[in-house]
N, C-alpha and C positions, 0 to 999 in steps of 0.2 A: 681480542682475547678469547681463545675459546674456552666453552664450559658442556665438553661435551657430558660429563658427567648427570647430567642431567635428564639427558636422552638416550633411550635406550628401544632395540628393534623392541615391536609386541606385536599381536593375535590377534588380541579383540578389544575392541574398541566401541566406548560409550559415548552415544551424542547425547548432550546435556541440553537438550532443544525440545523442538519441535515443527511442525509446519513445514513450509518449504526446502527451507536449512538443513531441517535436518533431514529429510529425502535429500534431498541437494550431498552432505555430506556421507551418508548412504550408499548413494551409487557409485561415487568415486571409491570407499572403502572394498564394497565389493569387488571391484576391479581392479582393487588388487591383492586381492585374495583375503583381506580380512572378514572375521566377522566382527557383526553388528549388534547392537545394543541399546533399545530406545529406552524411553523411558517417557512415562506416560500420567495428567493427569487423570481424574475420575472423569473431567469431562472432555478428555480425549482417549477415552479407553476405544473407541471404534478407529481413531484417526488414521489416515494413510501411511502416517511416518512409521505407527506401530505394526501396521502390516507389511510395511519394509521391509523393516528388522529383522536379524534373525532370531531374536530373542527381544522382548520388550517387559518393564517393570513398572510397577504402579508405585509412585512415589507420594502420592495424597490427594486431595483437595483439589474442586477447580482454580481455588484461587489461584493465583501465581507463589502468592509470598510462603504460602502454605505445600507448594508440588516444585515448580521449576526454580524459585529462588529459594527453594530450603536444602544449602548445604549437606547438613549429616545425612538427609534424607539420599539423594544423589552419590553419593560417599559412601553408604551403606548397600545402594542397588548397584554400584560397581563392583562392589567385595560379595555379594549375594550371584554374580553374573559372571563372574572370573574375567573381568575386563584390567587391561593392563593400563589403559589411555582412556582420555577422557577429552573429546572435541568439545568445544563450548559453543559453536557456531556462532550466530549474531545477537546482540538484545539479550536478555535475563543476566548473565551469569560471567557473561563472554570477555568484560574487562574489570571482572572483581578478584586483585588482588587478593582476597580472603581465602576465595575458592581456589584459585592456583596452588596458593601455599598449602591450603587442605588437601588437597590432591597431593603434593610433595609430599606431605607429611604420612599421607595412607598409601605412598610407596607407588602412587597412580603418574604417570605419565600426563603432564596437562599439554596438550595440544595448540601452543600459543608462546607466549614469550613469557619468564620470569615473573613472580610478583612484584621484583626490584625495578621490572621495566614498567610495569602497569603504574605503578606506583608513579613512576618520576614522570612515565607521558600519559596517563592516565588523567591526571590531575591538570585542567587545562589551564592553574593559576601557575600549578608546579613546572609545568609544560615550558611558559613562557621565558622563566628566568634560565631554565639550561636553554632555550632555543638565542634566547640573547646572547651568551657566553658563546654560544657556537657558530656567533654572524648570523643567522636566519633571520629573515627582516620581520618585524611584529607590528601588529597593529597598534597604535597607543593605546592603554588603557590602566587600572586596576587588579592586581591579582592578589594581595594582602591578604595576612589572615582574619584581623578585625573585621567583624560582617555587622555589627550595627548601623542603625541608619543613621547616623550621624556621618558614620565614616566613610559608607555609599555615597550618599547624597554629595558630602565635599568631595570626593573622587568625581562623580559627575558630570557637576560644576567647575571643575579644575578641564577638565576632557572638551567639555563643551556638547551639547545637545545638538543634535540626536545621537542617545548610546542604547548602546545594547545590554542590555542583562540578560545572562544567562547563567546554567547551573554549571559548576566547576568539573563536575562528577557528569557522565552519561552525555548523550547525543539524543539526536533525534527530534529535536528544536522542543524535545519538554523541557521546562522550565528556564524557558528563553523568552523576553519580552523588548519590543523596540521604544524606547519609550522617547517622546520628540519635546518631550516640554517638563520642568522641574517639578507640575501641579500634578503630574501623573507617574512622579517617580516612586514613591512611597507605595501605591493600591498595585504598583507593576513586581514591588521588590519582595511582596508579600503572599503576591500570587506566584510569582517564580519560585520563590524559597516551600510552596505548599504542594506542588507540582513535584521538585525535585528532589523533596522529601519523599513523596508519593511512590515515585518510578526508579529513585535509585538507593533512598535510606540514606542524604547525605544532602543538605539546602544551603552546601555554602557557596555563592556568590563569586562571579568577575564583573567587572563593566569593563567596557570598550567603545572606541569610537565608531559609530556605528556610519559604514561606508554608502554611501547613498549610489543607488544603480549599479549595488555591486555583481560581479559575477562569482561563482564556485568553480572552482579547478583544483582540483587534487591529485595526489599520485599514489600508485602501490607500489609498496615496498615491498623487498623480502629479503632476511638475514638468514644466516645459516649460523651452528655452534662452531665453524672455523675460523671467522673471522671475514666471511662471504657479503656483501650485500650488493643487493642489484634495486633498480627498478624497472619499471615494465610500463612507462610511459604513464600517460596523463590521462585522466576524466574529466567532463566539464558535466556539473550539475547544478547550472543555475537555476533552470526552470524547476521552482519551488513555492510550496505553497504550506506558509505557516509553518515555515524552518524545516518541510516535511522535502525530503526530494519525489520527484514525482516523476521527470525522464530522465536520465543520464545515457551521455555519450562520450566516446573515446574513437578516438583520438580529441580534443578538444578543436572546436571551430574555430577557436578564440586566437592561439597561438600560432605563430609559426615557427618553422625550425629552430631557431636563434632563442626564440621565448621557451620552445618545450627543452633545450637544452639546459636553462638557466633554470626552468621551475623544479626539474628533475634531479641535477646536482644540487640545489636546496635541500630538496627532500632526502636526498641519501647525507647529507652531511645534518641533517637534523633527525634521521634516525640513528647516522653513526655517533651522535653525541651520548646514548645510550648504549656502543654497543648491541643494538636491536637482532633481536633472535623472531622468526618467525614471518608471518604475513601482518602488515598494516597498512595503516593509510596516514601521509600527509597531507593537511588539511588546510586550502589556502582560498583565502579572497582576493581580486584582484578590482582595480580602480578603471582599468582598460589600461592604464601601462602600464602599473607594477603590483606585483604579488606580496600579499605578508601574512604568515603563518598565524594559522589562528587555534588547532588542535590538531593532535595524533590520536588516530582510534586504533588501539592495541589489540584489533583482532581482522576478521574475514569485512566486509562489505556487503551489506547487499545487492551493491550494482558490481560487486565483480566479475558478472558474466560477461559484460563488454571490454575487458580486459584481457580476458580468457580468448576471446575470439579474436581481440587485435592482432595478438602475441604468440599465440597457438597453448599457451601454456595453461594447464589446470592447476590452478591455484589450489586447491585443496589437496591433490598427488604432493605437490610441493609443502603445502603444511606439514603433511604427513611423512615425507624424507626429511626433512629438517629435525621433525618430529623423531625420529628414528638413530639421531645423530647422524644422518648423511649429509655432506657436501652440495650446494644448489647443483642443481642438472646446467647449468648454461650460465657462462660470466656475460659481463654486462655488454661487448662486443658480440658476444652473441645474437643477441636479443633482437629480433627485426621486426618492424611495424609493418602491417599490411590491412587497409581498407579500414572500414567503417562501422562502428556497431554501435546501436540505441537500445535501451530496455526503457518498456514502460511496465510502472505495477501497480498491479489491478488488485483492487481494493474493496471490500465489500466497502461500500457509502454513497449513500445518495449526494451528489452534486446540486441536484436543484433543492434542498433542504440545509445548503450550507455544509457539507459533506457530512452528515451526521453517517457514522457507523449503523451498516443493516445485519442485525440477527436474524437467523434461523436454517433454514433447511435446505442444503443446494438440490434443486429437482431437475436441472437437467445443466450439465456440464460439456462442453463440446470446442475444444481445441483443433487448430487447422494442423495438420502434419509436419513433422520437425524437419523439413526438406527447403532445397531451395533458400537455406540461409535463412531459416526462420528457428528458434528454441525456443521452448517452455518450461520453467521450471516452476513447480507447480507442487502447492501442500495440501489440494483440496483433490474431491471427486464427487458425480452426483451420488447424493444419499447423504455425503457428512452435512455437520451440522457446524455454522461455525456461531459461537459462544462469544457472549460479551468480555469477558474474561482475559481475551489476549488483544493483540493489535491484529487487524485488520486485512492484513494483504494477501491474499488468496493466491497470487502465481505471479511471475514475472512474463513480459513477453518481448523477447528479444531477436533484434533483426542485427543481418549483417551484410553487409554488403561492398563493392570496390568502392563506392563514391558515398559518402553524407546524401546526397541527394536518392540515390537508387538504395539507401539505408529506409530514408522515411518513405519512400513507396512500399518498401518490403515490410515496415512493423507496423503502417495502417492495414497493409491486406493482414498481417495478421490479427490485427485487432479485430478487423471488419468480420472475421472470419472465426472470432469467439465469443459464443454463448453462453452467458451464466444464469439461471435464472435460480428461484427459490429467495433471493437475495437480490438487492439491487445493489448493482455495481458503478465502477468510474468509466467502464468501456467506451461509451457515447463521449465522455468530455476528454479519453486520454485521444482516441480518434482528433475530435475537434484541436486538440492539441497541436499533435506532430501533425498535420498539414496545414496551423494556421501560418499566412505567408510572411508574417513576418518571424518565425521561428525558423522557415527553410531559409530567410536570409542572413539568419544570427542575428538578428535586432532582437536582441532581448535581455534582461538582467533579473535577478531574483526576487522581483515586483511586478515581471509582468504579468505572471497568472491573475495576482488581485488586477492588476488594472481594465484584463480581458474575460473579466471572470463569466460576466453576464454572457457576452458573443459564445464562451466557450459552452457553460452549460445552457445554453438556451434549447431545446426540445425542436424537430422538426417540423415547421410552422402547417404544412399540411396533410391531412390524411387525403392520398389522392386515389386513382383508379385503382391503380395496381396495388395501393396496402388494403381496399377494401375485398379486389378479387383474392388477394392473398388468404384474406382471414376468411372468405368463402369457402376456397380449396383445405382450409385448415381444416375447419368443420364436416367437410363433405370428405377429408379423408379419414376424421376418427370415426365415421357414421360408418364408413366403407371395412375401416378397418373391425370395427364391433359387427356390423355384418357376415364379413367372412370370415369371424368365430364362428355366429350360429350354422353356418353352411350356407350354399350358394343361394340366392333367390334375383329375379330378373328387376326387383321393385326398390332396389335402392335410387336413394333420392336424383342422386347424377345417370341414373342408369340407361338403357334401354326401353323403350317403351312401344308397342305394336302399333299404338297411335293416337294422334294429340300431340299435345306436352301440359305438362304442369307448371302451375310458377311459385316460386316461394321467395319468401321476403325476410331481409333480416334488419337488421339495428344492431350500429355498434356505437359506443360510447367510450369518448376518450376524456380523462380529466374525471373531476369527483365533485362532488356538493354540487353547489350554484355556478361553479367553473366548465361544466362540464358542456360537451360538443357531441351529439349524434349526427351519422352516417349511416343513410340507407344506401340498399341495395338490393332489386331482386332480380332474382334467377330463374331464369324459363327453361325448359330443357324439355327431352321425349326426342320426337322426331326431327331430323336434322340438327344441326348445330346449336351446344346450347349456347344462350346470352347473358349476360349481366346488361339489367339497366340501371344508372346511377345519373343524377341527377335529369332524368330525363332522354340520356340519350340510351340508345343500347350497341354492345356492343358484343361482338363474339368472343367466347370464355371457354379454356377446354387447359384441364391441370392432369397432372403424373407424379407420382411420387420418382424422386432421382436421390437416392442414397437416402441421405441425413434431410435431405432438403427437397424440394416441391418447384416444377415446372411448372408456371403460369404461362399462360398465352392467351392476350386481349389482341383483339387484332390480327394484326400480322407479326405481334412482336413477343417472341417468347422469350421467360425472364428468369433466374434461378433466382428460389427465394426461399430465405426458414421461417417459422411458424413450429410455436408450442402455444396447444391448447392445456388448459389445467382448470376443469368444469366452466363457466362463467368466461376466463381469460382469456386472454390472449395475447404471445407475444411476437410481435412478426420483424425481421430483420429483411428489409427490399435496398436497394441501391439508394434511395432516398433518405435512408438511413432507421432507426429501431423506434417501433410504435407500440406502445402497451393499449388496449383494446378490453373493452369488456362488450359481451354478448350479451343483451339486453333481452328478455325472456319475452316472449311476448303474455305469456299466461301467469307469469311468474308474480304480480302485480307490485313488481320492483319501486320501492319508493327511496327517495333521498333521507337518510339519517339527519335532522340537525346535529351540528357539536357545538357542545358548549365553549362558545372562545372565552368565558369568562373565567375557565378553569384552565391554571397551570398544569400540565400532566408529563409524569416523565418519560420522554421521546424513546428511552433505553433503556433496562436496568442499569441502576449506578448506586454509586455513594454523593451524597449529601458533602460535602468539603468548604461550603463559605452561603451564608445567609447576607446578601447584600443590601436588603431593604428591609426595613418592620413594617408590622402591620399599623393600620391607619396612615401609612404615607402615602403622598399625593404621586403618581410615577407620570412621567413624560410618557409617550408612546416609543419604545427600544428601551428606555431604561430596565437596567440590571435588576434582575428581583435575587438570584440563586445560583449558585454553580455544582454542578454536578460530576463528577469524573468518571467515566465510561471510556472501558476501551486504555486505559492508561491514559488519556488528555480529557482537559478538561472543560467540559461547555456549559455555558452560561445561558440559563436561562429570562430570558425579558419581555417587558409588558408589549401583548401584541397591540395596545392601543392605549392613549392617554386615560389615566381613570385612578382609581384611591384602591389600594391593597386591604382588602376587606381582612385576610385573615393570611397565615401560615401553617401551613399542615406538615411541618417537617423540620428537622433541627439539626444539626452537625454532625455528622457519622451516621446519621440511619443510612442503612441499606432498600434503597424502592424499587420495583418491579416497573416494566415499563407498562404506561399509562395509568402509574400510581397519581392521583390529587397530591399536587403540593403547594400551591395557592389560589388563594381567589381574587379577582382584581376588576371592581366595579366601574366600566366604562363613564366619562365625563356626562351628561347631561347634554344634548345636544338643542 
């Protein structure tokens, strides 16, 4: 049925985003001829997206609920900006019926399907009963409207353990919990329902059977106002971590022809039950032999770039004719698969701290060239600042390739090959990732990250020759480089000298507190060759700067390698893979800080969201003290050791700064 009524050609167009997205949706508008329109919070008034645009607006507050999810707000900088269309890109806004229909309503063009559609697949309870009526196979479970725990829990119990809970409203594995036993169905249906309050303003409940060693395999859809739909083949994104996707790939490993056949006519016959107008995604788990639909997300994807490269097709050009009321460019004969494409995204969070999300200031930014089957889509640059405020994910990085195999050679060199510092990132464990062997063989299910988690984020067990010569040449080229500010002189430290040599000695130290591990090394130089000696041997040393990056040569073996110094720091990227380093002062009479482990302190700024223990209780060592939501998810803080919770310094809704006190917890007596 068509409804072209709805869509109409326009100018100028507002992305209701930010970050990657919305650069992402950006560049395409440009190209074809529209203008742009960001819109911006307070704490992203410097961001990238806004210096994209060709016009950007301040809509409030860093908060989210206050700037990107305030309606009138966004409704009011489209009619201030003479914008006719309004993209919604991914996350905030992107599958709120609310907003659609407001957009309808202020004469705006929303960039996306109906709120009639959001509505009917938006709702992954509502979802399930038209995916029934239309043959799509489903998972057993729960989708009622009654959300009492009585009603849960007999739903359950009927299904049979291990089920899943998750939130009706929204993606993104908030407010999703697995729960494997009846004793921990209740503290999981309460954390899910507080989450999915949190992230989408809506904590109603499904349960389902939850599929053990499942995989992820989904398709992109896309409908047109004629009565058009096609898809454009399959993703597999099983490799996941806390319902989060982490790689995705297309063509799927998993399928063969016969399978991508049958999963694809699923999906167009479960979006044509709707009628579907626009780009989405169906959304399937699979047992290893059969598939069964578990949700429709009514907007863009963030792994649609591996789509975009299978297919030749840009998915957002296409948003935006459909958008237009034009007919798809290409029927579904048309459409031909060709090669291989992975993305991984790169995340500010520390891996070795349980990924907790890292704030603050990116100080050196440095992506390999978009050639070669390598792309980057990308919401950051150095100098921004990324804020606890949104989610996380700083750029995608995407490879492509003829073969899955010559895929993941091409998006490790990219990885190997980008530097984020100011922030720590996933780069080291997405690396560890796509070339551990059993991911190049497709042994794998959506449990294998926790299974491998340790081998994944494990740290490179040594600091050997060449990261110590490295962080030498680091040093000796910011000495060189401050040198030839002041003007030339023959007395630099690697330099020239009429006769002798000198030798200097350094100490570097890797690790913190009582953990920590120094590395000598000195360095003789003046006349003839200079050396590094380390652990007693010496060895000949002689570095160059080469672009971005620094030729080492020990030996006989010359090595390209990066290095950022940042006073004290150091961070060096060699073939043995990334070593964070501090330069131990020799005059400086550097001492170790105690920390108090007996103080809870918050890892992040956040909100306070659930008090799990009182004071004077007795806590096991992991036991749950407090949970915090930071970042849009939510992490639980626990006693780093068996001991009595002396006290609580914080209550339900306060808002804490990170390294605010929020309890104390008096270690056992030993």
């Amino acid at each position: 049925m068509a409804t072209t009524g709805l869509y109409k050609r326009f100018r100028t167009l507002l992305i209701a985003n930010r970050g990657e997205i919305a650069c992402r949706v950006i560049r395409t508008a440009r190209a074809m001829g529209l203008r742009t329109v960001a819109v911006y919070s307070e704490a992203d008034a410097g961001a990238l997206h806004v210096g994209e645009a060709d016009e950007a607006v301040l809509i409030g507050p860093a908060k989210a609920a206050d700037s990107y999810l305030n309606i009138p707000r966004i409704i009011e900088a489209a009619r201030a900006s003479g914008a006719e269309a309004v993209h919604p890109g991914y996350g905030f806004l992107s599958e709120s019926a609310e907003f659609a229909q407001a957009c309808a309503d202020a004469g705006l063009v929303f960039v996306g399907p109906t709120p009639q559609m959001i509505i009917a697949m938006g709702s992954k309870s509502g979802s399930k009963a038209l995916m029934e009526k239309a043959g799509v196979p489903l998972v057993p479970g729960y989708h009622g409207a009654a959300q009492d725990e009585a009603t849960l829990s007999a739903a359950a119990d009927k299904i049979g353990f291990p089920v899943l809970v998750k939130a009706s409203a929204g993606g993104g594995g908030r407010g999703m919990r697995v729960v494997r036993a009846a004793s921990e169905l209740i503290d999981a249906i309460a954390s899910a329902k507080r989450e999915a309050k949190a992230a989408f303003g809506d904590d109603t409940l499904l349960i389902e059977k939850y599929v053990d060693n499942p995989r992820h395999i989904e398709v992109q859809i896309v409908g047109d106002s004629h009565g058009n739909l096609v898809s454009l083949f399959e993703r597999e994104c099983t490799l996941q971590r806390r319902h989060q996707k982490v790689i995705e790939e297309a063509p799927s490993p998993t399928l063969d022809a016969a399978g991508r056949d049958k999963v694809c006519e699923a999906a167009r016959r479960a979006a044509g039950a709707v009628n579907y107008v626009g780009a989405g995604t169906i959304e399937f788990v699979s047992d290893g032999r059969d598939v069964f639909f578990i949700e429709m997300n009514t907007r863009l994807q963030v792994e649609h770039p591996v789509t975009e490269l299978i297919s030749g097709v840009d998915l957002v050009e296409w948003q935006l004719r459909v958008a237009f009321g034009e007919a798809l460019p290409m029927t579904q004969d048309q459409l031909v698969l060709r090669g291989h494409a992975i993305e991984a995204r790169v995340y500010a969070e520390n891996p070795a701290k349980n990924f907790m999300p890292s704030v603050g200031k990116i100080t050196t930014w440095r992506t390999p060239a978009e050639t070669d089957g390598l792309r980057i889509d990308a919401g950051y640059r150095a100098g921004d600042s990324v804020s606890p405020y949104y989610d996380a994910m700083l750029a995608k990085v995407i490879a492509f390739a003829p073969t899955r195999e010559a895929a993941i050679d091409r998006i490790d060199r990219g990885l190997n090959e980008t530097d984020i510092r100011g922030v720590v990132t996933n780069i080291p464990f997405l690396s560890a990732l796509v070339t551990h062997p059993e991911v190049g063989a497709n042994a794998i299910d959506t449990g294998f990250i926790e299974r491998h988690l340790a081998a994944l984020t494990a740290a490179p067990e040594t600091v050997g020759d060449l990261e110590l010569a490295t962080a030498v040449a680091a040093i000796l080229r910011s000495e060189d480089d401050a040198a030839r500010a002041e003007g030339p002189t023959p007395w630099r430290a690697s330099g020239w000298m009429p006769v002798g040599r000198r030798k200097r000695s350094f100490v570097f130290r890797r690790g913190q507190g009582h953990d920590h591990t120094d590395h000598a090394a000195q360095l003789a130089y003046g006349v003839g060759a200079a050396t590094l000696t380390i652990d007693g041997r010496d060895v000949v040393f002689a570095w160059s700067v080469n672009g971005e990056g620094i030729d080492v040569t020990l030996g006989e073996t010359r090595s390209r390698v990066h290095a950022v110094l940042d006073g004290h720091e150091l961070y060096l990227r060699t073939r043995n893979g990334r070593f964070d380093l501090h330069l131990v002062d020799p005059f400086g009479g550097e001492s170790e800080e105690a920390v108090g482990e007996d103080k809870i302190v918050a890892p992040l700024p956040g909100t306070v969201v659930a008090l799990l223990a009182e004071a004077g209780a007795r806590l096991d060592k992991g036991a749950a003290i407090l949970t915090l939501e930071v970042m849009k998810m939510e992490q639980t803080l626990r006693a780093p050791f068996a001991g009595t919770l002396t006290a609580i310094k914080c209550k339900v809704g306060d808002i804490v700064q990170e390294g605010a006190e929020l309890a104390e917890i008096e270690p056992d007596a030993e």
